[in-house]
N, C-alpha and C positions, 0 to 999 in steps of 0.2 A: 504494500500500500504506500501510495507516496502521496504527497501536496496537492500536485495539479491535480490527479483525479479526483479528491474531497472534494477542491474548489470548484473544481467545473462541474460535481454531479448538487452542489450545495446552491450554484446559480439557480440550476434550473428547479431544484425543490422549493427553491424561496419563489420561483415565477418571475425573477428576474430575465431570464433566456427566454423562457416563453409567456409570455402575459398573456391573460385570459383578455380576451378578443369580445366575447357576447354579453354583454349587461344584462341580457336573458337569462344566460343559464346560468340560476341561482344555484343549483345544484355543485357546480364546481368553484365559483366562488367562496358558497359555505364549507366546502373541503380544505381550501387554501387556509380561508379564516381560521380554520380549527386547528391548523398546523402552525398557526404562526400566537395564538392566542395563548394570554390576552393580548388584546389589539388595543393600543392607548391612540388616543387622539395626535395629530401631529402637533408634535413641541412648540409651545408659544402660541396654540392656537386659543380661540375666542373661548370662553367657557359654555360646554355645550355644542359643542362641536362632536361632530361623529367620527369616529375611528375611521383609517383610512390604508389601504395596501397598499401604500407609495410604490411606484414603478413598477409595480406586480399587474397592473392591468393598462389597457391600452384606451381604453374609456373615463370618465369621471367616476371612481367608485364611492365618492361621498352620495350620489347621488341614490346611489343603490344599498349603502349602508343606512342610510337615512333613514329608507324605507322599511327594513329590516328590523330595523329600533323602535318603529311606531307599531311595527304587527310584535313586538316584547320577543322576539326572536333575535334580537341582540340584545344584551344585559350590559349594566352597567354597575360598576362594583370598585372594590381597592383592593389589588394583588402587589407583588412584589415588591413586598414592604410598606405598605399603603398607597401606591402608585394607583390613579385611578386608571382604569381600561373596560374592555368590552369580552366578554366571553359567547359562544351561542349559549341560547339558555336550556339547552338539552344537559349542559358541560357546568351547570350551575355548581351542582353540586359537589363534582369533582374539584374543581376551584375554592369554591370556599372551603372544603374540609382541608384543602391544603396552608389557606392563606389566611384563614380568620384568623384575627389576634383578640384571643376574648376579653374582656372589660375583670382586670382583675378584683378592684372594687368599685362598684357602684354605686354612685354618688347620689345623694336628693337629685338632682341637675339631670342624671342620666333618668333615673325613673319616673321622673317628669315630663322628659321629653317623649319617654317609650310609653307613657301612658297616655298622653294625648296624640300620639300617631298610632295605637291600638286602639284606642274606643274611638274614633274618628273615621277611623278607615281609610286614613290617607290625607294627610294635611298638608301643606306650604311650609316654607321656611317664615315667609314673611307672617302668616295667620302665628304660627308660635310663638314667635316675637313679641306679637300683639296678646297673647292669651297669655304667657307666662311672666313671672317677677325676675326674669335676669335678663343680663345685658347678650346684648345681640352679638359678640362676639364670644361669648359663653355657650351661645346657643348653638354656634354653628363649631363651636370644638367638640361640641356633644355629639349634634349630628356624623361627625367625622368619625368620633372615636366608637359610638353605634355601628356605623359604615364597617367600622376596618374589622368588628367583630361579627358581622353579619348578620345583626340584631335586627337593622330595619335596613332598606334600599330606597334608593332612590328612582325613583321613575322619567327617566332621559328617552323621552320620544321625540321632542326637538331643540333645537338653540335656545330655548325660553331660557333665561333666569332661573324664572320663580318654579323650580319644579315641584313635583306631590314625592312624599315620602310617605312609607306604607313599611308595614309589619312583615318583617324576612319570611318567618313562620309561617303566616297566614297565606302567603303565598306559594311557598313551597314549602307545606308541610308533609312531601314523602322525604324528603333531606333527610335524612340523618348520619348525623358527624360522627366520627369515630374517634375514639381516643387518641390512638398511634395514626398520625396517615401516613406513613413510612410507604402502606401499599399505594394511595392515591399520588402522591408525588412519585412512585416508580412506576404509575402507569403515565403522567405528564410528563417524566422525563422521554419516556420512548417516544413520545409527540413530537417533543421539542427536540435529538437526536434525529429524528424525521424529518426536521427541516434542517438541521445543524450540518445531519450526516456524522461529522467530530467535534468532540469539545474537550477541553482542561477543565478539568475539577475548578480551577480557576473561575473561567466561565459560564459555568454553570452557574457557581453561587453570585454572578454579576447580574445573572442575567435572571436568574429568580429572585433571591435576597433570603433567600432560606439559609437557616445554620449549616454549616458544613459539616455537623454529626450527621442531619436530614438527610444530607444530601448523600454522605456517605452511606448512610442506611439503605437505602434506596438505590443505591448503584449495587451494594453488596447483593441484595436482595435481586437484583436482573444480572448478575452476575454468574450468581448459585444457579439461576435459572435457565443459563446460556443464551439469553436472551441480547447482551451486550457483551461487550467484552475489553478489555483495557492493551492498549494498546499504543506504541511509540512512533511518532510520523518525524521526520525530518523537515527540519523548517515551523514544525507545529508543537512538538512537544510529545509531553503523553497525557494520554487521554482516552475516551472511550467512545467506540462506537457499536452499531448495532448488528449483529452477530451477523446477518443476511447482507450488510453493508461490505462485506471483507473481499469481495472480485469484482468492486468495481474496474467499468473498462475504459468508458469514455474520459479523455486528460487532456483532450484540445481547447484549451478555455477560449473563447471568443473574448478578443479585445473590448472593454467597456468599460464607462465610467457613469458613478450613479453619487448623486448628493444625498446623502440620508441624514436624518435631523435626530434627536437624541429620545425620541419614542421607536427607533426603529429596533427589529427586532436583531440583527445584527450589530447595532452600538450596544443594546444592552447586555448581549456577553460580550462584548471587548471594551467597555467603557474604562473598567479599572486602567486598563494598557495605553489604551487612548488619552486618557488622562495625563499617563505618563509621557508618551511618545510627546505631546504638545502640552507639556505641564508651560505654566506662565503666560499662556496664549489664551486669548479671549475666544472659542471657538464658535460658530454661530451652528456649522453645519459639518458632517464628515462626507470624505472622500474614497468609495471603494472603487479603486481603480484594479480590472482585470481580478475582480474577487477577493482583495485586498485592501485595506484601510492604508492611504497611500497620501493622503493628504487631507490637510480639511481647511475650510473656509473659515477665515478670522473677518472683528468687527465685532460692535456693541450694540446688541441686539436692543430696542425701544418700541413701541408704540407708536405707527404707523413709519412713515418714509426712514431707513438711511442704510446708511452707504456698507460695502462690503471692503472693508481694507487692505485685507490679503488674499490672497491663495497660497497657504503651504504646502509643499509636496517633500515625500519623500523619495524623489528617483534620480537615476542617474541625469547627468547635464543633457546627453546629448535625447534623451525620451523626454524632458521637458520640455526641449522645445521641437522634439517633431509632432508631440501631442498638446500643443498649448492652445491649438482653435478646437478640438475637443472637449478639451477640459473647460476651457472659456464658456463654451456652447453646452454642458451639462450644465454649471453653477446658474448663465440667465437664465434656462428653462424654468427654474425655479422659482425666478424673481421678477416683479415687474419694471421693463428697461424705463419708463417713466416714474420710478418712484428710486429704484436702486442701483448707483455706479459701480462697478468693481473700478477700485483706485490703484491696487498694484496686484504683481503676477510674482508669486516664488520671490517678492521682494524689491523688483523694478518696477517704477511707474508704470502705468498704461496711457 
């Protein structure tokens, strides 16, 4: 097993090589969705905004997420370490037994708020504000830390604000959590493996936020199983992948370059590294150049218009500048040329 073939068979798993074509078929959309979930909103977007499979499809898929979230067939929830995102809600369950963080004590505040979004059947942020004696940013730390333990959801069917929040329970009362989810996380790892192909023990826990006993547990347990396997790549490290993964054949990667912003699911297991790689650096957006984090777009991200400062890369001289109207031509696709200049390239003016 070597590099190129992870990387080129990990494009085309993520729908990068091939993007789904038909806004129709929901069917293969909701396939991808599940292998890449949870699916967070893209980074710095509007609150309430719909999850999105940046350059995995060749269409608008907010427009198709959108609709999926009003028929409650997209969930909105807080995974990986309170991160908000989107699960299908068939996968509800499996998610939160993995990711709830339960309310170790609670508070008057907590059972205040759980008791008028239970006997209501579903209230506003703003209505509890108005019914209850604490301050409104009390309220909505309540609501958060309810959130992160699965107690009540929130109902995200569109952009509004003001959403309805409703009792976890009452809604999906076949759930039931389990003590250990050692199994539930070792059946999310082979999902996430499934899009990964390979990962470092590293990356895993970057890219979920679970303990690394969890996560050890969980790999032990697909391991005893033959269902993964641990194994050394050059170039990658060691790491595990999925037992039926081990002949891959295809290693011709197709040249490409893609801006991915820091809800993607490929920054979230190399975020630690990427940190590293451009520690000191304001970054706005990363660079997978050729299936590889190869550069990323600096600049101080605000509230409508401004400008993009840099383009870092890390490649050799003479590939930066046979590939500079590429990489130019991936970064605008993203931005609009009436609102945002890129002012320099790898450090020289433009």
């Amino acid at each position: 097993m070597n590099k190129e073939k992870i990387i080129c068979e990990r494009l085309h798993r993520q729908g990068l090589m091939a993007q789904l074509e038909d806004i129709h078929d929901i069917k293969s959309y909701k396939q991808l969705f599940q292998r890449l979930q949870p699916v967070a909103p893209v980074f710095n977007s509007r609150p309430g905004e719909a999850p999105k499979l940046v350059h995995r499809t060749v269409f608008n898929d907010a427009l198709l997420a959108e609709e999926l979230r009003k028929k409650h067939q997209l969930v909105k929830g807080r995974f990986q370490g309170g991160r908000i995102g989107y699960v299908l809600e068939e996968d509800q369950g499996l998610y939160s037994t993995i990711f709830r963080k339960p309310v170790q004590k609670i508070t008057e505040l907590h059972e205040e708020v759980l008791s008028m979004i239970q006997s209501s059947g579903g209230i506003s942020k703003e209505q509890l504000k108005e019914e209850l004696p604490f301050k409104a940013k009390e309220i909505t730390a309540a609501l958060k830390r309810l959130q992160e333990a699965f107690l009540v959801y929130e109902s995200q069917i569109d952009t509004d604000w003001n959403t309805g929040w409703f009792d976890f329970k009452t809604e999906w009362s076949e759930i039931k959590w389990a003590e250990d989810p050692v199994s539930a996380v070792a059946e999310m790892l082979l999902h996430f493996l499934d899009a990964a192909v390979f990962a470092t023990l590293d990356q895993i826990k970057s890219w979920s936020q679970l303990k690394r006993t969890t996560i050890q547990s969980a790999l032990n347990a697909l391991m005893e199983r033959e269902a993964i396997v641990k194994i050394k790549v050059d170039g990658l490290g060691e790491g595990f992948m999925q037992k039926k993964d081990l002949y891959l054949t295809n290693e011709e990667i197709t040249p490409s370059v893609f801006m991915l912003d820091n809800s993607d699911f490929l920054v979230r297991a190399e975020i630690v590294e990427l940190k590293e790689k451009f520690k000191g650096k304001e970054v706005l957006q990363y660079l997978l150049i050729d299936g590889e984090f190869k550069g990323a777009v600096l600049g101080h991200w605000r509230i409508g218009p401004h400008d993009i400062e840099d383009i870092a890369l890390c490649l050799g001289e003479e590939e930066i500048e046979t590939r500079k109207e590429e990489i130019i031509s991936a970064v605008k696709s993203g931005y609009s040329v009436k609102t945002t200049h890129i002012l320099r390239f790898n450090g020289e003016n433009l």
